[in-house]
DRENZA-312566 format. One record per residue (C-alpha): residue number from 0; x, y, z; residue in three letters. Coordinates in nm, 4 decimals, padded with zeros to 6 digits, m for minus. Layout:
<recs>
{rec NUM,{X,Y,Z},ALA},
...
</recs>
This chain:
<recs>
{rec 0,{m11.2256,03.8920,m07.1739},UNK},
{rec 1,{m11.2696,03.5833,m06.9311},UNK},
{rec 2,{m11.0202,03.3442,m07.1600},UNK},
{rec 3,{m10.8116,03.6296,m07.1674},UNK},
{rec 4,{m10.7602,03.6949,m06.7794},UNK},
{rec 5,{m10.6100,03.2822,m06.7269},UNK},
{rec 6,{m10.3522,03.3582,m07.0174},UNK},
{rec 7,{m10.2212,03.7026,m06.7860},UNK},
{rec 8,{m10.1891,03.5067,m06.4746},UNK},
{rec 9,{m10.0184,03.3040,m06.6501},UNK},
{rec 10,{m09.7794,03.4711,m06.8101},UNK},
{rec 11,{m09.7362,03.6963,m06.5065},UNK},
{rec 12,{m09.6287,03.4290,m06.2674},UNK},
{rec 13,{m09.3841,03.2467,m06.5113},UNK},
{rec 14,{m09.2076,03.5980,m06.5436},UNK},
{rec 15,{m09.1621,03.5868,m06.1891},UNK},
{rec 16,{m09.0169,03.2329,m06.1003},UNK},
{rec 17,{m08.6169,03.2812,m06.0753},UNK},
{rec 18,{m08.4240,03.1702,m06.3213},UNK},
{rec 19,{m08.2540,02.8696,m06.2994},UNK},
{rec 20,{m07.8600,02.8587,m06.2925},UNK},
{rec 21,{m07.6524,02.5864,m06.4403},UNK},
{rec 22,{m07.4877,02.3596,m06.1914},UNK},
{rec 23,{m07.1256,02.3407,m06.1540},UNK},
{rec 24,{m06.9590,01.9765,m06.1011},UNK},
{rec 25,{m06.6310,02.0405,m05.9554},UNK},
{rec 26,{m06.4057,01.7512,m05.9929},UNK},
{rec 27,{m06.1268,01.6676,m05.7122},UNK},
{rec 28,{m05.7665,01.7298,m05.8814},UNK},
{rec 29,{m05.5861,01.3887,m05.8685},UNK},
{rec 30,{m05.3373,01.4156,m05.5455},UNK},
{rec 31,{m04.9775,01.4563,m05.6477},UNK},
{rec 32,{m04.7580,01.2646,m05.4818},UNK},
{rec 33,{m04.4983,01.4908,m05.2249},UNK},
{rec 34,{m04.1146,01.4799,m05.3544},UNK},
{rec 35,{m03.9146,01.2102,m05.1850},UNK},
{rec 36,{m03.5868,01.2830,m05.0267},UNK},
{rec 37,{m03.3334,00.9981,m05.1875},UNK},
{rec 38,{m03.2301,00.7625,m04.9107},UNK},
{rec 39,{m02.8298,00.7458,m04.8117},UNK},
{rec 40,{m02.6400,00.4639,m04.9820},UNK},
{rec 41,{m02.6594,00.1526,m04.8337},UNK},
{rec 42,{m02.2778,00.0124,m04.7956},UNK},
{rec 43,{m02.3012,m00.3476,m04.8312},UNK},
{rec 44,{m02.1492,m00.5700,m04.6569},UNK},
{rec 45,{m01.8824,m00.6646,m04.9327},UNK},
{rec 46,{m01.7992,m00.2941,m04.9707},UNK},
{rec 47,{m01.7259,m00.2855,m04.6142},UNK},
{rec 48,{m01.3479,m00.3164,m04.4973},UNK},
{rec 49,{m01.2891,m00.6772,m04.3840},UNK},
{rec 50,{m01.2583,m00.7159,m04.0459},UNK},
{rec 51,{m00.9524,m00.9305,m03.9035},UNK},
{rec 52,{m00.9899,m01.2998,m03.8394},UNK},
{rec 53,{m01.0787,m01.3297,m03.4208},UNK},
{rec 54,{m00.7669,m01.5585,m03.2743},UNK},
{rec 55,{m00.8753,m01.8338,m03.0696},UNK},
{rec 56,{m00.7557,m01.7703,m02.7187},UNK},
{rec 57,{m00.4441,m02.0129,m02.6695},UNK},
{rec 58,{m00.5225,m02.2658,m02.3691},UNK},
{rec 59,{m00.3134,m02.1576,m02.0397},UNK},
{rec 60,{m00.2091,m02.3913,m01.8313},UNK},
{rec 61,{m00.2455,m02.3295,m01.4862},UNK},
{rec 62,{00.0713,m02.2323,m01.3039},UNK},
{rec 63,{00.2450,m02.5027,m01.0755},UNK},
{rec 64,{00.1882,m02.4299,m00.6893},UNK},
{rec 65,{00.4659,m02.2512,m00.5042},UNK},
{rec 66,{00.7218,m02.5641,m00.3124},UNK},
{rec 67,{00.6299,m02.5907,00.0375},UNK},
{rec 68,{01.0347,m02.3940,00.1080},UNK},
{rec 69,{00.9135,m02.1225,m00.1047},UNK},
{rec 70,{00.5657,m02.0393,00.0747},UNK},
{rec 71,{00.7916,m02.0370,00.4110},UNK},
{rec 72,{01.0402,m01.7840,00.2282},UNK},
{rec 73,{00.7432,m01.5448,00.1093},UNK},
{rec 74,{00.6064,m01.5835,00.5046},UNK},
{rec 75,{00.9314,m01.4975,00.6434},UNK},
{rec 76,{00.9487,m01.1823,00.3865},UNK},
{rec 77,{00.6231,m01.0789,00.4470},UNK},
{rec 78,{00.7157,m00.8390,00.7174},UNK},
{rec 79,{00.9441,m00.6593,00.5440},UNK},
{rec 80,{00.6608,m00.5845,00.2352},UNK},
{rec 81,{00.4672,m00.4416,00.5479},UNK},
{rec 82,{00.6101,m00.0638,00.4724},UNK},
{rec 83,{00.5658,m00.0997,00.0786},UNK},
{rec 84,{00.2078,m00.1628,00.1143},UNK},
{rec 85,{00.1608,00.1303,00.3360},UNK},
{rec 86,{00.3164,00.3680,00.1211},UNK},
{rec 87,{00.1368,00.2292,m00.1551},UNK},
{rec 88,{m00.2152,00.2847,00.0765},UNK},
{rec 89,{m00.1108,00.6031,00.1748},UNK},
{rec 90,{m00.2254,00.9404,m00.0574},UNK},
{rec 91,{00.0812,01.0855,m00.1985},UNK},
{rec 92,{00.0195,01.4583,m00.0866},UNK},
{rec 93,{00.0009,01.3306,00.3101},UNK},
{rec 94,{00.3218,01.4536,00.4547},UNK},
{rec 95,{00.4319,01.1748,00.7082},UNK},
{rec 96,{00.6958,00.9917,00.7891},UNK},
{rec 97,{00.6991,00.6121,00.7577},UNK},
{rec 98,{00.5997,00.5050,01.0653},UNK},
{rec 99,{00.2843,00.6985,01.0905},UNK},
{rec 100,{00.2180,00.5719,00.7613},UNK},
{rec 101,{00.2036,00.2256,00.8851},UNK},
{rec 102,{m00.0054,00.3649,01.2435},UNK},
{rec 103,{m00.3137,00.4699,00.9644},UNK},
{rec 104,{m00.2630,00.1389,00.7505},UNK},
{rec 105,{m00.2799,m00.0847,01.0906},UNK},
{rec 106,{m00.5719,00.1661,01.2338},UNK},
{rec 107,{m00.8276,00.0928,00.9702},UNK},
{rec 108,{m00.8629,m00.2381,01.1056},UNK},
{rec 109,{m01.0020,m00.1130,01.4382},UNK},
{rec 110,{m00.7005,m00.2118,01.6199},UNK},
{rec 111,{m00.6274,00.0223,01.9399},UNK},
{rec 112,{m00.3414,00.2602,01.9860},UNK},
{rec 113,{m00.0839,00.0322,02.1976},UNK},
{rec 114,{m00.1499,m00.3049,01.9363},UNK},
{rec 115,{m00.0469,m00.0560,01.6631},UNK},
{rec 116,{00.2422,00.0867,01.8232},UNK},
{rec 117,{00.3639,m00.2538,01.9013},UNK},
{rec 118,{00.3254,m00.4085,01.5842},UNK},
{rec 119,{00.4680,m00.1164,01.4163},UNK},
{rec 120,{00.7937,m00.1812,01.6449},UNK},
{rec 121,{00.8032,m00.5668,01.4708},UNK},
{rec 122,{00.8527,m00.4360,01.0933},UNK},
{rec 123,{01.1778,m00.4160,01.0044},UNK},
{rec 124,{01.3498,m00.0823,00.9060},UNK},
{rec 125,{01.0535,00.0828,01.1344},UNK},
{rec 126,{01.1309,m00.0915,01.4466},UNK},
{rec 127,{01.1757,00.1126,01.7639},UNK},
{rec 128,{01.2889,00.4047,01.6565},UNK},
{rec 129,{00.9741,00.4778,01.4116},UNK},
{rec 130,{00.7359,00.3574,01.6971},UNK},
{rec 131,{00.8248,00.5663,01.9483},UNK},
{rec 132,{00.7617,00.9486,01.7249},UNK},
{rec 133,{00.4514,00.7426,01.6553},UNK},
{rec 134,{00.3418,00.7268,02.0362},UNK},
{rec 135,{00.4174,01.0653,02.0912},UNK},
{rec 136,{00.2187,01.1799,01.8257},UNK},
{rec 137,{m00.0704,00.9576,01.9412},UNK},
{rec 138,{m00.0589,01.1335,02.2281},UNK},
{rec 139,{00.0242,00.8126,02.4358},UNK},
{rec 140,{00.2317,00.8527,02.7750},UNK},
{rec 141,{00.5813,00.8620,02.6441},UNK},
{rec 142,{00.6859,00.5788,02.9333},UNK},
{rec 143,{00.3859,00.4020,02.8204},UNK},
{rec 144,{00.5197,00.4280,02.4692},UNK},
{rec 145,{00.8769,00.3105,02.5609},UNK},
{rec 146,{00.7473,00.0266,02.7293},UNK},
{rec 147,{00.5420,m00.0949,02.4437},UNK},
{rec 148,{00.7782,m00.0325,02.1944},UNK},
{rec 149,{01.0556,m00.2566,02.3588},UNK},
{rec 150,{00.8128,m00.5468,02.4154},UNK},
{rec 151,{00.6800,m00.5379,02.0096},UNK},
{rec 152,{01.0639,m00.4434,01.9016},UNK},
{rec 153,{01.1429,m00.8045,02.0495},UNK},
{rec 154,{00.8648,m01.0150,02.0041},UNK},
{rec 155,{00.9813,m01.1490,01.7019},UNK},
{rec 156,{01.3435,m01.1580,01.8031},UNK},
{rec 157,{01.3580,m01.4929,01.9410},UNK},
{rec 158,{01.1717,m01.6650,01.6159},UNK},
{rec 159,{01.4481,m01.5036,01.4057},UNK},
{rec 160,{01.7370,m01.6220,01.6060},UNK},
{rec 161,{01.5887,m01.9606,01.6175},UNK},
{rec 162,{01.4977,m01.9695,01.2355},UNK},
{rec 163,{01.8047,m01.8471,01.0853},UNK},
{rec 164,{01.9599,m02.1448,01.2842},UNK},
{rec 165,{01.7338,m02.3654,01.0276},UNK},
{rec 166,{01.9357,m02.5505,00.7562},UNK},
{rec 167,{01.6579,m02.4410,00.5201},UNK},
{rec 168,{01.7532,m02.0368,00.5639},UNK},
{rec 169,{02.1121,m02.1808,00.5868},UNK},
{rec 170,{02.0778,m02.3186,00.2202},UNK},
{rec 171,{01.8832,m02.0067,00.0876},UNK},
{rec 172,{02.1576,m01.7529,00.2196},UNK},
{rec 173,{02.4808,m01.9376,00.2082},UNK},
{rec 174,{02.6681,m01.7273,m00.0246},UNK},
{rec 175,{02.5576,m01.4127,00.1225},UNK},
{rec 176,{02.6403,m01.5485,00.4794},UNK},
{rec 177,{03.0179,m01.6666,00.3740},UNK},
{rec 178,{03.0567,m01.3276,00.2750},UNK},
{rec 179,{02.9325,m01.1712,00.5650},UNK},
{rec 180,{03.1283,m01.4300,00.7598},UNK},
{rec 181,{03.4721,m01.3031,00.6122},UNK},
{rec 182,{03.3863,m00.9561,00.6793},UNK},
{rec 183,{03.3143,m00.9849,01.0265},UNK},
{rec 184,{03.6154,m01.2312,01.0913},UNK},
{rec 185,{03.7832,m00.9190,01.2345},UNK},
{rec 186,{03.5574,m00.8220,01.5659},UNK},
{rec 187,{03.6196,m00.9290,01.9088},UNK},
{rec 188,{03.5280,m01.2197,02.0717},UNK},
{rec 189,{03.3196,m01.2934,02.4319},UNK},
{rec 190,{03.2295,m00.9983,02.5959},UNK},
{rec 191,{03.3089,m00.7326,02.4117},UNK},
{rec 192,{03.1642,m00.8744,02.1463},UNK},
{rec 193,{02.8403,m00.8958,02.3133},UNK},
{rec 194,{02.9081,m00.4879,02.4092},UNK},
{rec 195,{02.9628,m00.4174,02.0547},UNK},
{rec 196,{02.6520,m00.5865,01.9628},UNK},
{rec 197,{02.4454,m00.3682,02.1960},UNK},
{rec 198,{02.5853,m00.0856,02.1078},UNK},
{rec 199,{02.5257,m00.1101,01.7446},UNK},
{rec 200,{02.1497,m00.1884,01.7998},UNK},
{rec 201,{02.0828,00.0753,02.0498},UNK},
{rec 202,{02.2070,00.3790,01.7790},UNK},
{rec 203,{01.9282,00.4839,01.6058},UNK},
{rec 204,{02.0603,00.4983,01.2692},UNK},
{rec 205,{01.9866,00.3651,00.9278},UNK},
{rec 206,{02.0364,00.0259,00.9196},UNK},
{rec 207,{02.0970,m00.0562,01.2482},UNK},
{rec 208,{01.8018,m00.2063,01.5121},UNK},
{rec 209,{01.7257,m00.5586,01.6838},UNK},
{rec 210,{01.6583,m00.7543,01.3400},UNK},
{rec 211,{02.0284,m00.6283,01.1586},UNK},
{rec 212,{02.1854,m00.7240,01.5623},UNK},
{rec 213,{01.9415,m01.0746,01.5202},UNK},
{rec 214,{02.1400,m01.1695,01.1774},UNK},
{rec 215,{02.4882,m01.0402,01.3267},UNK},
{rec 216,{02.4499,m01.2434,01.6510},UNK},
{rec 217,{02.3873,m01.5393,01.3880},UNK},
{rec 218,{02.6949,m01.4620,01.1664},UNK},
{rec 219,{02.9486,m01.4360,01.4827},UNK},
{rec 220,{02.7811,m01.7394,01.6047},UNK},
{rec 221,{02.6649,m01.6212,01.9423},UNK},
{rec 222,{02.4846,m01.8277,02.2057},UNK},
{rec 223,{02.0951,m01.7585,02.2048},UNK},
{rec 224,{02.0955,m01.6018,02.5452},UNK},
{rec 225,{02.4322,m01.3997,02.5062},UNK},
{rec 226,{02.2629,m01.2487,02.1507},UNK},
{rec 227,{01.9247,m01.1736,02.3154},UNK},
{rec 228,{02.0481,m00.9520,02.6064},UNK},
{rec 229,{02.2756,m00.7918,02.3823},UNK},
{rec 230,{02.0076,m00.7037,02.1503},UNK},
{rec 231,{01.7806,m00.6730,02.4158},UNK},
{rec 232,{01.9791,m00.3736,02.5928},UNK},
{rec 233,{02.0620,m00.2420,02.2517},UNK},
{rec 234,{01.6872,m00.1966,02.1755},UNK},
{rec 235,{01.6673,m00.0463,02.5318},UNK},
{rec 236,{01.9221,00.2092,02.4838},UNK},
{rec 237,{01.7670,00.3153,02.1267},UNK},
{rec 238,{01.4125,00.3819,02.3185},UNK},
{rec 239,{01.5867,00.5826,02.5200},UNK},
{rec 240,{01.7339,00.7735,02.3061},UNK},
{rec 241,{01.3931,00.7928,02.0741},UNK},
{rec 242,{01.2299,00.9090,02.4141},UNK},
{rec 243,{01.4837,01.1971,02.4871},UNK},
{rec 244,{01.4847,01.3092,02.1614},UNK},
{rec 245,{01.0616,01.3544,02.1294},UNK},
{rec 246,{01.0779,01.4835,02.4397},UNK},
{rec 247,{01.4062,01.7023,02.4456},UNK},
{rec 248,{01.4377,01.7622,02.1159},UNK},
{rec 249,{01.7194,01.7412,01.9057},UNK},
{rec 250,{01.9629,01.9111,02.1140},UNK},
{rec 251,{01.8892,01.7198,02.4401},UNK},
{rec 252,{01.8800,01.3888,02.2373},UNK},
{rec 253,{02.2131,01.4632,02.0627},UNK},
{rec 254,{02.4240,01.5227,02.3939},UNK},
{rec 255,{02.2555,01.2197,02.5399},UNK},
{rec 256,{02.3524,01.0069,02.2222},UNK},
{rec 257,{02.7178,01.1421,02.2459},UNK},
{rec 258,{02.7375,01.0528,02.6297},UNK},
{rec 259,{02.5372,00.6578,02.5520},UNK},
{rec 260,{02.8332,00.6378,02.2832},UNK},
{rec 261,{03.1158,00.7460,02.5291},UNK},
{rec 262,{02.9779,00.4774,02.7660},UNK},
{rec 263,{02.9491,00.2058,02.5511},UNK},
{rec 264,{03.3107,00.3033,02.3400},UNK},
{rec 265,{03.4996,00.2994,02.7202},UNK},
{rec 266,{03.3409,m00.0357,02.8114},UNK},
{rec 267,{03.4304,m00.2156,02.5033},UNK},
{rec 268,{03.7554,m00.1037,02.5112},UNK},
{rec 269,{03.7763,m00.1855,02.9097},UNK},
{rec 270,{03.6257,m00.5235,02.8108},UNK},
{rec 271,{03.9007,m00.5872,02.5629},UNK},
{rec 272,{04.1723,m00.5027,02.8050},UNK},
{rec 273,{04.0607,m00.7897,03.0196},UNK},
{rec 274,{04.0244,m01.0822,02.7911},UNK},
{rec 275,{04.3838,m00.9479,02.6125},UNK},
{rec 276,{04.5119,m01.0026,02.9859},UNK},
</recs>
């Protein structure tokens, strides 16, 4: 009975011990590799279309420097290119005439009213007759405005007269003077030439002011002082006129013009009388 009692314990706790499962191993897959996209085709460089040969720039040679007679030419002309560069300035939808053109191309240099007024009186085909509108609508005293006018309208008067005497300008414009010469051949002489002069400065037309009377004076061969009062009344007359008409309008400035014309018509012909008797 005793050996028998160890052999039940024993038996009776190895029934109860759990029994023992068999271990699994897992073993990682091997990693596939991910699909590749295929790269683009590489063009190579002899595939490619060939580019052009680069030409060598050819060597300039620097341009010869304008003759001292030229570079006075260009100076002399450089007034007249005055209204070209405005209008080129000036925006193309901006409704004004010339001359204020020119007043907003001189005012961005910080000039006042009167030094603009007066040098837009010294560009040719302006003159006078464009400066004085341009006063008025500065709002500038038109007296004021008359006064400055004639005094820029004959600053550069004198130089002219003097320099087309030049034999340089003489040699440039010898053709075109002969011709000129031949027309004119016809006018009066003495004092009603000097009347006609005047006259033909002081109407405000197209091309007609003091520089056209300052290359006329020079083709009848006038005497300096004879040519500048004749021009200088002419450009008087013409503010005149410019005045009545900005501040009379065009009816006012019209019967004026019509009686200046009478005036100066009756003492040309008057004038003529005398020196024919």
């Amino acid at each position: 009975m005793r050996c028998a009692l160890p052999l039940l314990c024993a038996a009776s706790a190895a029934a109860w011990q759990p029994a023992t499962l068999p271990r699994v191993v897992r073993t990682a897959s091997p990693l596939r590799p991910s699909p590749r996209l295929p790269h683009p085709p590489v063009l190579s460089t002899s595939s490619a279309l060939p580019s052009p040969p680069l030409a060598s720039p050819e060597p300039r040679t620097p341009s010869p420097p304008l003759p001292s007679p030229l570079r006075s030419a260009a100076l002399l002309l450089l007034p007249a290119l005055l209204p070209a560069l405005a209008l080129a300035s000036a925006g193309a939808t901006e409704h004004l005439h010339l001359g204020q053109k020119i007043a907003l191309w001189f005012s961005r240099t910080g000039l006042p009213n009167w030094a603009v007024l007066a040098l837009i009186s010294m560009v040719p085909a302006v003159e006078l007759r464009g400066g004085v509108p341009v006063g008025n609508w500065m709002g500038l005293n038109p007296w004021l405005t008359l006064l400055i006018c004639v005094l820029g309208n004959m600053l550069p008067i004198a130089p002219t007269l003097l320099a087309l005497r030049s034999d340089f300008v003489k040699s440039l414009a010898k053709p075109l003077l002969l011709r000129a010469e031949k027309k004119l051949a016809g006018l009066p002489t003495g004092q009603s030439r000097t009347l006609a002069l005047a006259l033909f400065v002081g109407i405000p037309a197209p091309g007609t002011g003091a520089w056209t009377g300052a290359i006329i004076a020079y083709l009848l061969d006038m005497p300096f002082g004879s040519a500048m009062a004749a021009i200088f009344a002419g450009v008087v007359l013409a503010g005149l006129i410019m005045t009545v008409l900005t501040l009379a309008g065009k009816t006012g400035a019209l019967i004026a013009l019509a009686a200046l014309i009478a005036a100066g018509v009756s003492a040309i012909g008057s004038a003529a009388k005398k020196e024919t008797d």
